[in-house]
N, C-alpha and C positions, 0 to 999 in steps of 0.2 A: 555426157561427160565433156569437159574443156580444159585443156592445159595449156600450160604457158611456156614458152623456151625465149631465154636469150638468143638473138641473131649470131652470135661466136656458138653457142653451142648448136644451132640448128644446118649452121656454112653445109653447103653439098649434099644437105640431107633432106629429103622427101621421104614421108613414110605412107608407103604403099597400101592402101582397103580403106584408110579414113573418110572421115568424111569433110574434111576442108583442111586447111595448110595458109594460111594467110597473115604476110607480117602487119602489127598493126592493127587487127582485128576485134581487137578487145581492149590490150593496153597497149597504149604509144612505147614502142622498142621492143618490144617483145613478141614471137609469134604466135599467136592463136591455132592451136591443134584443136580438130572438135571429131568426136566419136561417140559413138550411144548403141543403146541395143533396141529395138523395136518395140520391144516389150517389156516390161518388171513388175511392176505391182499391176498392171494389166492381168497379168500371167494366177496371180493369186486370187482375181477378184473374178478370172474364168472358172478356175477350180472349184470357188463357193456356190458360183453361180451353176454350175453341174449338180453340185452336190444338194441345193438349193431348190432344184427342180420342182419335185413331189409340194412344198411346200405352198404351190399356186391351189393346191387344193382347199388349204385351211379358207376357212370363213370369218373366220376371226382375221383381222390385217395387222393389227396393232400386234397379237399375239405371231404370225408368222414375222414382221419386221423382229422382234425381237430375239425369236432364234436364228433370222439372218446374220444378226449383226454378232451372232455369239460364237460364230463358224471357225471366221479366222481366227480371233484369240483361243479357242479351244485347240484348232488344230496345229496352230505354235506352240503353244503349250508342252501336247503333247509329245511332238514332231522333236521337243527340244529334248526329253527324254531317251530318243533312238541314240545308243551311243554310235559313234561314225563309221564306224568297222561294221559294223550292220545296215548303212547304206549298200543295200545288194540292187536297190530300182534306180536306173542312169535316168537323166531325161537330157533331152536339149529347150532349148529354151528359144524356139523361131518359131512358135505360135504366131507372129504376125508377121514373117518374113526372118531376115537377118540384115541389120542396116554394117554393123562393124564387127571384126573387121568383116573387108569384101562385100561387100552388100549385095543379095540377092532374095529379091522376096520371093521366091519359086521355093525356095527351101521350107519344111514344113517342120512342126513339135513331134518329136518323139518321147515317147515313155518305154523303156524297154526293160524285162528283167521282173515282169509280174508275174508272181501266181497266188494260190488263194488263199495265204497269209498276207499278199497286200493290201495294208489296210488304210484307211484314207489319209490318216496320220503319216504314213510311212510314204503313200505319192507324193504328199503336199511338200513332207522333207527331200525329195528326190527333187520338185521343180523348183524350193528356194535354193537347193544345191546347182541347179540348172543356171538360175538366174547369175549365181554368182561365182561362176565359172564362163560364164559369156562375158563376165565385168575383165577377169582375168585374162580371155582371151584376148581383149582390148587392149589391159597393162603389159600381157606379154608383148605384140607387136611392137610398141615403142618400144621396151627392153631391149627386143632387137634387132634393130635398127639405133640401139646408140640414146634412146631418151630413157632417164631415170626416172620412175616416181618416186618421190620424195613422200608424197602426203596424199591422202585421198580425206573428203571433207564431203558428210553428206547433209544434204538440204532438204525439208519439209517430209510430210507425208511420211514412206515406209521407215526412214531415219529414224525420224520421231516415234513413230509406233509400234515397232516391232525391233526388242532388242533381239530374240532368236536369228532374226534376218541379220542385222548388221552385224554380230558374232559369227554368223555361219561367213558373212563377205569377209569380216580380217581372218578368217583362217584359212577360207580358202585362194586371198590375195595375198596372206603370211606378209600383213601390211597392218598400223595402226588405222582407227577410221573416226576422225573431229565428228560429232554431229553439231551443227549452229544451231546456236539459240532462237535465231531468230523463227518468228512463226512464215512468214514472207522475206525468204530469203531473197527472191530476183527481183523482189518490186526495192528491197531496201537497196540491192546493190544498181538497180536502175536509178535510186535518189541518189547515191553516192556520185554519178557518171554527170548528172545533172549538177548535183554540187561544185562538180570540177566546169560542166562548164559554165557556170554561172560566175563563176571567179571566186566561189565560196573558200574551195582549197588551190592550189597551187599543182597538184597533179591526184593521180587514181587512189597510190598507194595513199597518202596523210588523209584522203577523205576516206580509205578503210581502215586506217590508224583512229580517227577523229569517228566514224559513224558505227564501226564494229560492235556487234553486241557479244562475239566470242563463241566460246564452246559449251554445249551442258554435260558434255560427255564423250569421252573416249574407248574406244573399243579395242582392246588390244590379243591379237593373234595369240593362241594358246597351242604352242609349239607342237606337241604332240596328234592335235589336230590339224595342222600344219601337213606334218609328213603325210597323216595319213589321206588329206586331202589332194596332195601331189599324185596318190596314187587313182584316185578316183578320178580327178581330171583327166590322166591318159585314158581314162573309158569313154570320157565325155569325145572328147578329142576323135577316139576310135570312131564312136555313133556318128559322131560328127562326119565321117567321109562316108559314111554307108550311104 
């Protein structure tokens, strides 16, 4: 994740677990805040790959590649079916550490809240709930500490392919979510950067006015999901100090 602040709204302020703070960092006058979490679609592509196991046995390759590849969209699918209030399995999401906030990779994934009703559908819906509760935990810190998000804008990959995922992130960041068009969104925004300095544009902004290719889709928070994702998050939260 990367945000931008003007210098008036940033005066005296330092926000505490990120991972950089730097004015000028991205666009001239503005400061570059940068945060992320260690893992995301990492985090799904472990779960397949678990579940995936048994599957080194087929002899057939062609035939086990293609029930690999049927994993994820099945278990969205389904996943997208639990209605919310039936998320009873928390997870955290530091499968590879924890970079933001606080960054400590000694911290480990928890799954907590199993028994043997839970079914692989229902884990998978607990760690995309993980991942996008770790997004949140990021938006909170700015929050505060005094910075707004205004917009969240997601780029390639899980954006594009998974709308259960980017649904499950506006509800439980009770925020709208741009997906860009673009297929190569940082190589396009590295041509823009080059544009400007080639003297093609005049500054960042007219060469993202002038090169933008826009949005294909908006994802907007569904209120009721909403609250009841506030209350999930304090468990995430809770797991979180144990």
């Amino acid at each position: 994740m990367a945000f931008f602040g003007v210098p008036e709204e940033m005066e005296d302020k330092l926000i505490p677990g990120i991972c950089g703070q730097v004015d000028g960092s991205v666009i001239p006058g503005m400061v570059g805040l940068e945060a992320g979490q260690s893992g995301f679609g990492d985090i799904y592509a472990w779960f397949k790959n678990v579940l995936s196991w048994p599957l080194q046995f087929l002899d057939d390759e062609v035939q086990r590649k293609v029930i690999e590849d049927k994993i994820l969209p099945a278990l969205s699918e389904e996943a997208a079916k639990i209605p919310v209030e039936e998320s009873t399995i928390v997870a955290t999401d530091w499968l590879n550490g924890r970079r933001t906030p606080d960054a400590d990779q000694t911290v480990t994934g928890t799954i907590a809240g199993l028994n043997l009703g839970s079914s692989a559908p229902r884990i998978f819906r607990a760690l995309v709930e993980a991942t996008a509760f770790g997004s949140r935990a990021i938006t909170d810190r700015f929050a505060e500490h005094g910075i707004e998000i205004k917009e969240v804008v997601g780029i390639g990959g899980v954006a594009k392919k998974s709308p259960f995922v980017m649904q499950t992130m506006a509800d439980v960041l009770n925020m709208p979510i741009k997906v860009s068009v673009s297929e190569q969104a940082m190589a396009l925004g590295a041509a823009m950067f080059a544009a400007v300095a080639a003297g093609v544009y005049p500054s960042v902004e007219e060469a993202q006015a002038a090169m933008g290719q826009g949005f294909e889709k908006t994802y907007y928070p569904i209120a009721e999901n909403a609250v009841k994702y506030d209350e999930i998050y304090k468990k995430y939260i809770e797991l979180g100090k144990l």
